[in-house]
C-alpha positions, 0 to 999 in steps of 0.5 A: 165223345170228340171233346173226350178224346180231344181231354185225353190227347191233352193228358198224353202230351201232358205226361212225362215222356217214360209214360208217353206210351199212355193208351188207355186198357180195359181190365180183361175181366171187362173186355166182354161186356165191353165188347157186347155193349154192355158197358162202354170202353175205357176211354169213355169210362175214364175221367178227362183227367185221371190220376195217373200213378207212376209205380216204378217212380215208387219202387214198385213194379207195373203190374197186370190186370187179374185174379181175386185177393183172399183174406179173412174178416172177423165179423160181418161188419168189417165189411169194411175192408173194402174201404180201408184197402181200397183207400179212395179218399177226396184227398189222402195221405200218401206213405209220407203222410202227406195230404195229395188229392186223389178224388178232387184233381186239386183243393186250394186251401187260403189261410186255412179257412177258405177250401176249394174243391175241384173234381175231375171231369168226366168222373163217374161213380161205379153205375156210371152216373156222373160224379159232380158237385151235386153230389156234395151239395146233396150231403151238405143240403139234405144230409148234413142239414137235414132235421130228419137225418142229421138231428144234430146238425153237421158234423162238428169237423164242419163247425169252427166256434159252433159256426158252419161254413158258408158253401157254394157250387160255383160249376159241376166240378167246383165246391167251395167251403169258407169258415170265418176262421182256420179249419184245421180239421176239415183236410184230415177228416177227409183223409181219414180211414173212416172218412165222413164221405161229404158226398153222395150218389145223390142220383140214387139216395134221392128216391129215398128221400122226402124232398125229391119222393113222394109219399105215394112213391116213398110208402111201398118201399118203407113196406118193403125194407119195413122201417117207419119212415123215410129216415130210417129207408134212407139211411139203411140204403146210404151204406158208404163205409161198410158197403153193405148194400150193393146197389149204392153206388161207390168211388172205391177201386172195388164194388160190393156185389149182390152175390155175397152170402152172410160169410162170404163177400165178394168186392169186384172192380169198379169199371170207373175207378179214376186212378191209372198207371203211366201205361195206361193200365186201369187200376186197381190191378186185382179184379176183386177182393174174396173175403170170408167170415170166420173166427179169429181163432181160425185164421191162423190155420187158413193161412198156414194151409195157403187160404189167404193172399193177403191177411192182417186181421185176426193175427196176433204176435202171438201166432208168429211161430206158427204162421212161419212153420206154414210159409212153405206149405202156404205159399206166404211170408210172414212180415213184421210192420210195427203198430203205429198207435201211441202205445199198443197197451195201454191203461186207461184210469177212467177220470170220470168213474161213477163212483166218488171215491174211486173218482178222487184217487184216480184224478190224484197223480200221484196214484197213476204215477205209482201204478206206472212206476209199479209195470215192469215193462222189460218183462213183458217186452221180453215175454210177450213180444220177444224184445221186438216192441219198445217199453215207453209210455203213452206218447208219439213214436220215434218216428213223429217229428215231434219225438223226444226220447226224455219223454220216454223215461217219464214215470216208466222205469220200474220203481216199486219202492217209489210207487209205494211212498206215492201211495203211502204219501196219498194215505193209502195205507196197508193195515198190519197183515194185509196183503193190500192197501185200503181206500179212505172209505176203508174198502179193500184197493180192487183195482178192476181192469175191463178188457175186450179180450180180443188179444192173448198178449193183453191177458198174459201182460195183465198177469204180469202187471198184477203181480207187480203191483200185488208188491205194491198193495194194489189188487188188480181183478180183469173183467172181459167183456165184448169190445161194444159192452166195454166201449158202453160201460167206459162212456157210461163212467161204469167202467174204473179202468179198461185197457186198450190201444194208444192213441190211434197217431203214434206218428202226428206231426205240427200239422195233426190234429190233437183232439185225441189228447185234449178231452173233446172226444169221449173215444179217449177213454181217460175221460168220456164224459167231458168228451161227451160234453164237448161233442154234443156241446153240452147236452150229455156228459159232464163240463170239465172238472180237472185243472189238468184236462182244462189246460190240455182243452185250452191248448187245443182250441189254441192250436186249432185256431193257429196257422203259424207252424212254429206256435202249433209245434210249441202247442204239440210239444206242451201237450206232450208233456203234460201227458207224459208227466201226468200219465193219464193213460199209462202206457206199456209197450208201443210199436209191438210187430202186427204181422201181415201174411203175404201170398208168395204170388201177390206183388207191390206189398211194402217189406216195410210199413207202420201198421196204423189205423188213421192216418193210413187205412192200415193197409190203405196208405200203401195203395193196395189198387197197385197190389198185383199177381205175378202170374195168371190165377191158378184157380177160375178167374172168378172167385168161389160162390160165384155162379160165373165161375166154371169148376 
């Protein structure tokens, strides 16, 4: 304890003197199990070291301690939220999308293959435990390399040339990662909105696991969680990301309770959360997140009646009109934040369709020139989207460092005279009378497009396209199916072509991975298969067989292996263009408005912000541990259905 107190004196003079009132504060919601012993004060809790935000320095204002942000989630599984939101990461981007430790009080990075983590001392995960280097030696050791859980050895962020790093645990708070050559990946992959978590709460996860458990010990709870082995016990109990089981331990600012029902789920602080503001506040300033499952066509109608503090999820563009004539009744904004993918819809020519004739014409340019040359993009801006979005291609934002307008006007303009001597000049002729155009194989030119369905604007901007390129000979037919059924059947080179988002960056810089745009993912849904090859280094999918996907593959390995910044631009900006001048994905607006509806009460949420998956959490980025409310809860201080409230 005297060693504790002495830590915390050494941050006080440490600090800036407009943060030397720094006294550590228990949330109220703690006050009483801290006063009857049931859990120890704050300054017992916090790390020797916590990472200590300054929100004015910001823009934003201090908050206060208190009250349950509301929000709604589609499905179960997106559970998730609490992650997203929560964004408590190893090292995370900040709104300027730079790399800063968060969890680690410092990583040192030594030409970009030799990393050392340092923890911050005295961390605690949200039981209490001690959070130390063991636990990331106990992912590394008997996760990551362990047959049973981990068949195909360690992730392949973890790999460079096929090789592992070579690891080591000098102290408790030290962890040490060193490749034979640059890992650029290693950084972003922890930031990531679904971050790998290359740490465990080895204190828990190793009663489930054979090398610490015995089989005596292991066989009452394979009955009682009724799996086959201790795998499967193991990996249903490690639940990082979704959160589903409430007794894992977490670093996250809230916790899941065991209190939650099948659609309604309750996350409450983490008495251990490491971050404070320059007062001394614990952080985050919510006491808890209070989310319920319900369709999305319901959303907009709970929030309209004021059901929700703070929600994103399940509105579309669409619903703007009516989310802004509940503002007053609700008691929220509506806001705009532009979505940050690298087109918001988006056609995706499978390349690697399993049928050979279709197969040929789509790896034909001059056909996916012809389809882009036939979307009239300013009628659908201007129909769906009210002129708010930006007609372009597949390609980075305005925003991206690496942005050159001249990329936009690259086979996006509307040109249905040339996109018809494209197909004319490939063969596909349209016989005397007919209203479309044949394949060599003489079938009629069907075009089918899968899509999951999830947003009318997709549906309404796919009549507009078929329309158009009726003009042009080509029939396009749409074939919804749910997002996981469209996911299969595009990997499985079943699908001919399925719309989707951009790239997940709209916004990367020299520093970006460009995975995404080179065909070592089959989440890229040009070219799953030789994704698929490339992840599993050869044992499912197909090798590459496009000369294009091959440069794309080669500029790629070339970056990944680069430290020199100049070299890595050049790189991006090759990639770049040969995207934009190939169309590979063809794309039709980006930066369409995602609207976010804020609770007039809730504090600290961003005017502005880019609505991006990763990097950024979506929300994440923008730290919503600082979201507070302005005044006291009207309602209990404990959220509906749980049995500590008082009605």
């Amino acid at each position: 304890m005297l060693q504790r107190l002495l830590a915390i004196l050494l941050l006080l003079l440490a600090l800036p003197d407009t943060a030397a009132a720094f006294i550590p504060q228990d949330p109220p919601l703690l006050r009483d199990e801290v006063t009857y012993g049931l859990l120890p004060p704050v300054i017992r809790r916090m790390p020797e070291e916590p990472l200590v935000v300054d929100p004015p320095a910001k823009g934003r204002e201090f908050g206060r301690s208190g009250g349950w942000i509301r929000s709604f989630i589609t499905q179960r599984r997106n559970s998730r939220i609490a992650v997203l939101y929560g964004y408590a990461r190893l090292v995370g981007y900040n709104e300027r999308r730079e790399l800063v430790p968060d969890i680690l009080k410092a990583v040192t990075v030594e030409d970009g293959r030799d990393f050392t983590l340092t923890l911050r001392a005295g961390h605690r995960w949200s039981d209490g435990a001690p959070f130390t280097s063991e636990d990331i030696r106990y992912w590394w050791e008997d996760i990551a390399n362990d047959a049973m859980l981990s068949p195909s050895g360690p992730p392949r962020f973890m790999l460079v040339n096929g090789k592992p790093p070579q690891v080591s645990f000098p102290d408790a708070v030290t962890a040490r990662f060193r490749w034979d050559t640059p890992n650029p990946f290693f950084l972003p992959a922890l930031a990531a909105a679904r971050p790998p978590f290359i740490y465990r709460p080895s204190h828990y996860l190793k009663r489930f696991h054979a090398r610490y458990t015995s089989e005596a010990e292991l066989a009452p709870l394979l009955a009682k969680h009724k799996v086959r082995n201790w795998a499967a016990l193991h990996n249903a109990r490690d639940d990082m990301f979704r959160m589903e089981n409430p007794e894992e331990p977490t670093l996250q600012p809230w916790m899941a309770m065991s209190k939650g029902s099948g659609t309604h789920l309750l996350f409450q602080r983490n008495p251990y959360y490491h971050r404070f503001d320059t007062r001394g506040v614990q952080l985050p300033y919510a006491d808890g997140l209070d989310v319920t499952v319900m369709g999305a066509g319901l959303i907009p109608a709970q929030v309209a009646t004021g059901k929700a503090d703070l929600q994103a999820e399940g509105l579309t563009f669409s619903q703007v009109p009516v989310l802004v004539a509940g503002e007053e009744d609700g008691r929220y904004s509506t806001r705009l934040w532009p979505e940050g993918k690298a087109a918001e819809i988006a056609l995706y020519p499978n390349l690697n369709y399993n049928d050979p004739v279709w197969r040929a014409v789509m790896r034909d340019v001059r056909f996916r020139r012809a389809l882009s040359l036939s979307i009239d993009r300013r009628i659908i801006n201007r129909s769906l989207f009210f002129g708010l979005a930006r007609e372009s291609g597949v390609g980075v934002l305005p925003a991206s460092p690496l942005y050159k307008p001249e990329r936009d006007r690259l086979w996006t303009e509307f040109d249905p005279q040339r996109a018809a001597a494209l197909l004319d000049e490939m063969g596909l002729k349209r016989p005397r009378g007919s209203l479309y155009r044949r394949l060599p194989d003489g079938r009629p030119l069907e075009v089918i497009v899968e899509t999951a369905g999830e947003k009318p604007e997709v549906a309404d901007a796919l009549q507009i396209i078929a329309e158009t390129w009726r003009d042009i000979g080509v029939q396009l037919l749409v074939r919804t199916a749910d997002r996981d059924v469209l996911r299969n059947r595009v990997y499985a080179g079943q699908a001919m072509m399925a719309v989707w988002g951009g790239w997940d960056n709209g916004v990367p810089d020299v520093d970006s991975s460009p995975e995404e745009l080179a065909p070592m993912t089959q989440e890229n849904f040009s070219w799953p298969k030789w994704g698929q090859y490339y992840q599993t280094s050869g044992n499912a999918g197909e090798p590459i067989s496009m000369p294009v996907a091959e440069t794309l593959m080669a500029l790629a390995q070339r970056w990944r292996h680069s430290t020199d910044e100049a070299e890595r631009r050049a790189l991006w900006s090759q990639i770049l263009d040969i995207h934009a001048d190939q169309v590979l994905a063809i794309g039709v607006v980006s930066e369409a408005p995602q609207p976010l509806a804020v609770g007039n009460r809730l504090r600290n949420v961003p005017q502005k912000g880019l609505w991006l998956w990763d990097p950024g959490a979506y929300l994440g980025i923008y730290r919503p541990d600082e979201f507070f409310f302005a005044a006291a809860p009207t309602a209990a201080a404990w959220p509906a259905g749980d049995p500590r409230r008082e009605d």
